[in-house]
N, CA, C and O of each residue as an XYZ file, in Angstrom:
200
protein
N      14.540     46.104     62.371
C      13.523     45.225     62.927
C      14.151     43.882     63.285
O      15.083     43.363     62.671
N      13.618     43.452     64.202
C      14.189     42.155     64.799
C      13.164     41.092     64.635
O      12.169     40.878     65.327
N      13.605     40.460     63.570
C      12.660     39.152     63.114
C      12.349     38.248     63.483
O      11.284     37.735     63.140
N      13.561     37.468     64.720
C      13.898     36.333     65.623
C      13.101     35.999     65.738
O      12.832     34.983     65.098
N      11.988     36.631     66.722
C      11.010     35.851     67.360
C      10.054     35.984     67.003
O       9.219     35.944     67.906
N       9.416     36.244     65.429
C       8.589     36.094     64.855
C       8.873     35.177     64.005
O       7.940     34.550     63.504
N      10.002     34.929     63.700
C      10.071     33.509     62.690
C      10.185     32.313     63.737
O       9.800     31.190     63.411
N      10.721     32.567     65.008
C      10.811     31.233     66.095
C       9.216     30.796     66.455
O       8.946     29.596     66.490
N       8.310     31.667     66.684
C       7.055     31.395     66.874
C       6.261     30.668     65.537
O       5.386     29.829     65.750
N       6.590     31.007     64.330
C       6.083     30.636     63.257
C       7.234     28.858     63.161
O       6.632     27.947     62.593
N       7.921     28.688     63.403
C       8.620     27.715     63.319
C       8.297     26.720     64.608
O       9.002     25.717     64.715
N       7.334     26.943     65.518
C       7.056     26.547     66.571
C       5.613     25.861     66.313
O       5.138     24.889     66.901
N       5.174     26.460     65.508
C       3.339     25.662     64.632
C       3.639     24.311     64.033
O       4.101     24.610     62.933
N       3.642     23.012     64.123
C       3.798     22.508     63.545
C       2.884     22.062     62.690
O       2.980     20.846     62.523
N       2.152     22.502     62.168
C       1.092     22.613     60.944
C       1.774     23.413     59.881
O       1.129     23.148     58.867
N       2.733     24.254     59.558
C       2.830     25.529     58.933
C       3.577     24.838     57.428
O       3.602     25.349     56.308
N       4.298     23.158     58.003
C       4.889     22.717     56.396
C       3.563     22.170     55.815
O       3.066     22.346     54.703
N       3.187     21.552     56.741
C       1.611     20.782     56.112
C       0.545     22.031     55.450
O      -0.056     21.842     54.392
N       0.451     23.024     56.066
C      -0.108     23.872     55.162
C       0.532     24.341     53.790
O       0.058     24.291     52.655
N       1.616     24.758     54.192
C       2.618     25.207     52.737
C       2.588     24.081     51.787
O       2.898     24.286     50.614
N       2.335     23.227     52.082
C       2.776     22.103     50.999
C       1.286     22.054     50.432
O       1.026     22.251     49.245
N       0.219     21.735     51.533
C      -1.007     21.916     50.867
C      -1.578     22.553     49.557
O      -2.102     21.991     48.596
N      -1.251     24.330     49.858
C      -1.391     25.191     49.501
C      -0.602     25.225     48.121
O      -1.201     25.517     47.086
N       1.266     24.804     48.127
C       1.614     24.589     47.009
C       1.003     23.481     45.831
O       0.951     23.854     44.659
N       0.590     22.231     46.180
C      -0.420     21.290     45.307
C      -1.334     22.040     45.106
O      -1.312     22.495     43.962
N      -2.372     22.474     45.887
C      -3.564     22.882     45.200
C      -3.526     24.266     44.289
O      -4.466     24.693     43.618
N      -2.327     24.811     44.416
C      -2.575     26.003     43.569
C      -1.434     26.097     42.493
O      -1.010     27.042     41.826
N      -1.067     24.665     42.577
C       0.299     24.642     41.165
C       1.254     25.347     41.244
O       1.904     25.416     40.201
N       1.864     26.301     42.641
C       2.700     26.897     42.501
C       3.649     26.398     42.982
O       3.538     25.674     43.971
N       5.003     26.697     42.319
C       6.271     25.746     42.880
C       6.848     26.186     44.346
O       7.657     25.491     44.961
N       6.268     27.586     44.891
C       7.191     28.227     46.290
C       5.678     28.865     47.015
O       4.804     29.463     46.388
N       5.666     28.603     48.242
C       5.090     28.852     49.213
C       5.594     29.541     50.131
O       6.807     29.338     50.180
N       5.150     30.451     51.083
C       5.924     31.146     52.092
C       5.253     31.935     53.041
O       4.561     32.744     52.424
N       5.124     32.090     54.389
C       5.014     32.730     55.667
C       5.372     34.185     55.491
O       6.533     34.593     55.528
N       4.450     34.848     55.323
C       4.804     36.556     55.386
C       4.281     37.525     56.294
O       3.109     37.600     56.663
N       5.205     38.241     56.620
C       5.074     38.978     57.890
C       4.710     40.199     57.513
O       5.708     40.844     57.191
N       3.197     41.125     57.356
C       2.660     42.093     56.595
C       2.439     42.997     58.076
O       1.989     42.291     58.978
N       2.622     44.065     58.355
C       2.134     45.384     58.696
C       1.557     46.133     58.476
O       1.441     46.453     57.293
N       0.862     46.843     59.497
C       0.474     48.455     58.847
C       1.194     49.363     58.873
O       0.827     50.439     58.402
N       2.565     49.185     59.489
C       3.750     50.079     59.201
C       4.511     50.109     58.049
O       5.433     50.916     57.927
N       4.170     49.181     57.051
C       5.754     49.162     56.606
C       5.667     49.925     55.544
O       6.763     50.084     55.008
N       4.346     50.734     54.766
C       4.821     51.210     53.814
C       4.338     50.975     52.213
O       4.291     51.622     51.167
N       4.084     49.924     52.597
C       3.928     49.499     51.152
C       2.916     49.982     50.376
O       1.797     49.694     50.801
N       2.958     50.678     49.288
C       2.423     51.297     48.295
C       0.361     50.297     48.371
O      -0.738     50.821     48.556
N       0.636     49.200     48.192
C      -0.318     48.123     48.142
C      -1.592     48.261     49.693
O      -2.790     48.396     49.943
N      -0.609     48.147     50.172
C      -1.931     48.146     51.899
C      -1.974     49.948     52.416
O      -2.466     50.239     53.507
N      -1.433     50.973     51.537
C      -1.900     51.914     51.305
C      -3.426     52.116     51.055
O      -4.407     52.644     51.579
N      -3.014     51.295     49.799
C      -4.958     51.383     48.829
C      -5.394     50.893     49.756
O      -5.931     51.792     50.403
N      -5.542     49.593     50.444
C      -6.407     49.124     51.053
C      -6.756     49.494     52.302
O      -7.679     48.975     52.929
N      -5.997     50.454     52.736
C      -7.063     51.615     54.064
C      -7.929     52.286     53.814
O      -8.485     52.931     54.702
């Protein structure tokens, strides 16, 4: 899979640190992060949830 231009578009929002940082204060967690979820990929988890 070629990630390039899904992380260049996400790096192109300039809201996306202001949210992450948001999101890290209000929920006490020390790491925040942009995730790229499918209905291809597999995962045991978004299985259940079909």
């Amino acid at each position: 899979m070629n990630y390039d231009s899904d992380i260049t578009k996400v790096s192109g929002i300039a809201a996306v640190p202001t949210i992450l940082d948001v999101v890290s204060r209000v929920t006490g967690m020390g790491f925040t992060a942009v995730a790229r979820v499918t209905e291809t990929d597999g995962s045991p988890a978004l299985r259940e949830m079909n």
